[in-house]
C-alpha positions in Angstrom: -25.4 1.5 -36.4 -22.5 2.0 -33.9 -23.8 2.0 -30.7 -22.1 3.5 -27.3 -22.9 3.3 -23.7 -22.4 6.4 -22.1 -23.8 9.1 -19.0 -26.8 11.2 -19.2 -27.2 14.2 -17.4 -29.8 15.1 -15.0 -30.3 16.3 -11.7 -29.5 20.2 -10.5 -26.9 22.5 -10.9 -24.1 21.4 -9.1 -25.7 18.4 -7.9 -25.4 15.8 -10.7 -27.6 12.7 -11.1 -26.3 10.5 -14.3 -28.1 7.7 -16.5 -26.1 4.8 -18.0 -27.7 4.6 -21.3 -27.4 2.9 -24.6 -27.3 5.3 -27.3 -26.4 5.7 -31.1 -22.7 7.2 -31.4 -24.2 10.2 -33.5 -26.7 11.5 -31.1 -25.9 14.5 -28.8 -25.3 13.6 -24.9 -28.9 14.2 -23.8 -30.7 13.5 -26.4 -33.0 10.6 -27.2 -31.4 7.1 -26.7 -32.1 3.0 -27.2 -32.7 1.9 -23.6 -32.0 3.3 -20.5 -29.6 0.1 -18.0 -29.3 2.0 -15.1 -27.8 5.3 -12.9 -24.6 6.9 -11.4 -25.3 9.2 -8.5 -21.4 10.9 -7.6 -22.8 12.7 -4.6 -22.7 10.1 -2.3 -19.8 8.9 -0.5 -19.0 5.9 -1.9 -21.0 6.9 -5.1 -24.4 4.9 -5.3 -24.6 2.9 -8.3 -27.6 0.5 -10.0 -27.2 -1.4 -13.0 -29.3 -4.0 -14.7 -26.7 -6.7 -14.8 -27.8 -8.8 -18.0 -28.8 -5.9 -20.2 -25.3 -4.0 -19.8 -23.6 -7.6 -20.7 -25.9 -7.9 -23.2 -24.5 -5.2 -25.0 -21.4 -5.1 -24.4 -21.7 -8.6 -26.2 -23.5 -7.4 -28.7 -20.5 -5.0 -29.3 -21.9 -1.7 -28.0 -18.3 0.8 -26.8 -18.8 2.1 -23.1 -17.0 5.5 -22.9 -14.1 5.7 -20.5 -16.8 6.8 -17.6 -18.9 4.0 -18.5 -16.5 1.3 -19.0 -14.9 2.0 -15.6 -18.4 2.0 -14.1 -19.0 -1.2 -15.5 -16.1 -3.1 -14.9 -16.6 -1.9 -10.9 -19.8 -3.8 -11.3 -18.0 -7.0 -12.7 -19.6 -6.3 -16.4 -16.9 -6.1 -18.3 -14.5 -9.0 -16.3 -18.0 -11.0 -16.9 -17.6 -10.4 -20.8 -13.8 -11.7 -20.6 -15.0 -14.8 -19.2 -18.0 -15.3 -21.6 -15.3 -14.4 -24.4 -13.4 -17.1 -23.5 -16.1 -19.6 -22.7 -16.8 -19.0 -26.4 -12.9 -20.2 -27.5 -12.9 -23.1 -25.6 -10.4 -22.0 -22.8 -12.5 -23.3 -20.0 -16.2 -24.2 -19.0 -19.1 -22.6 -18.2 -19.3 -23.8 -14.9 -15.3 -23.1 -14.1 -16.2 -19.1 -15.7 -19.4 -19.4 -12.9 -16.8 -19.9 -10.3 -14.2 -17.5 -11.1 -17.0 -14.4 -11.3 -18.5 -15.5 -7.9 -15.1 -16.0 -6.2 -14.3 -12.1 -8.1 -18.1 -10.9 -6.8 -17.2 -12.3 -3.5 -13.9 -10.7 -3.2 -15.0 -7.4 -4.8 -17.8 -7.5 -2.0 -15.3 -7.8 0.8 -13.2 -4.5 -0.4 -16.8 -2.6 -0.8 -17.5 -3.5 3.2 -13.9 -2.9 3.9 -14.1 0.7 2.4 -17.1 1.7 3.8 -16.4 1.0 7.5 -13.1 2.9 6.8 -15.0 5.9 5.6 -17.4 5.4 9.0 -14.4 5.3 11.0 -13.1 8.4 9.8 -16.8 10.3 9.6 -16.9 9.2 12.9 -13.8 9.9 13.8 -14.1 13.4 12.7 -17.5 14.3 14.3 -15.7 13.5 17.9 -12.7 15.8 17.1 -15.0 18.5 16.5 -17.3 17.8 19.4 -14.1 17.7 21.8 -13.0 21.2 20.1 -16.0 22.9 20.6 -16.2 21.2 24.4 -13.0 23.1 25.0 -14.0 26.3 23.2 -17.6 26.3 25.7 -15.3 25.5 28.8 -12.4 28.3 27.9 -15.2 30.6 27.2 -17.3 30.0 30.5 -14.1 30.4 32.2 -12.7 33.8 30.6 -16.5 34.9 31.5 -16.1 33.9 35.4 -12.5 35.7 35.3 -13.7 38.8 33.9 -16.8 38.9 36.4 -14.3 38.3 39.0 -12.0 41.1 37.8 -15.2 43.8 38.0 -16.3 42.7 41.2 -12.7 43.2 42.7 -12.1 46.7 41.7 -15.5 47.6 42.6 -15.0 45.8 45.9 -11.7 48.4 46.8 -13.5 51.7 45.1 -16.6 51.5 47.3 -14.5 51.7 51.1 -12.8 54.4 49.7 -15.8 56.0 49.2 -17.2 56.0 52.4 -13.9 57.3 54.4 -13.9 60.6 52.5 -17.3 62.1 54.2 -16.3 60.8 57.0 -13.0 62.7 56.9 
């Protein structure tokens, strides 16, 4: 039985909420599957991710094909660069221990770029947030002021009509 790893849909319309299953190549997309390793959410900036770890490895050892979603889904997660390691543990290239160290220095480094891109995308939320706020501070402030001008301009002709007014009987 060939086996895949591939998305489930769920969630709304428009509003997408994906499972990262293991399912038999021949079944439809949402129909039933082996076991269920964990979820993609693409809403969320970045998109929220969970995987159970050791079953994805598991099969992917096993030699269950991730899609081209999937596979990129789990080698973010350090699944598939895991497997390479394992793989080569298994020739005799290095030790276990050495392939222990090389994931946690990748895990480490992969951590760093995750922090890194998220405080970018703060910086520029927040960043944007005080543009607008200063846009609509000058919008309030040109409107208040075209208001006092325009109160200003009745008044004045008013003013000048109502003297004029009062000389004529008087005439």
């Amino acid at each position: 039985m060939a086996t895949k790893i591939r998305l489930r849909r769920g969630g709304k319309k428009r509003n997408p909420i994906y499972q990262i299953i293991v399912v038999d190549s021949r079944k439809k997309r949402d129909g039933s599957y082996i076991e269920k390793i964990g979820t993609y959410n693409p809403n969320t900036n970045p998109a929220s991710i969970t995987l159970k770890f050791n079953e994805a490895l598991d099969w992917v050892m096993k030699g269950a094909q991730p899609t081209n979603t999937t596979k990129a889904i789990l080698s973010y997660k350090g699944v598939m660069y895991k497997k390479h390691l394992l793989v080569g543990v298994r020739k005799g290239a290095f030790s276990e221990e050495e392939a222990e160290k090389r994931f946690a220095k990748w895990i480490e480094s992969k951590d760093e770029k995750i922090k890194v891109n998220i405080e970018k995308i703060k910086s520029t939320k927040d960043s944007i947030l005080k543009d607008k706020f200063e846009a609509e501070k000058k919008y309030s402030e040109n409107k208040v002021k075209n208001t006092k001008e325009k109160a200003a301009a009745e008044e004045a002709p008013a003013a000048e009509a109502t003297p004029a007014a009062e000389e004529t009987p008087a005439a």
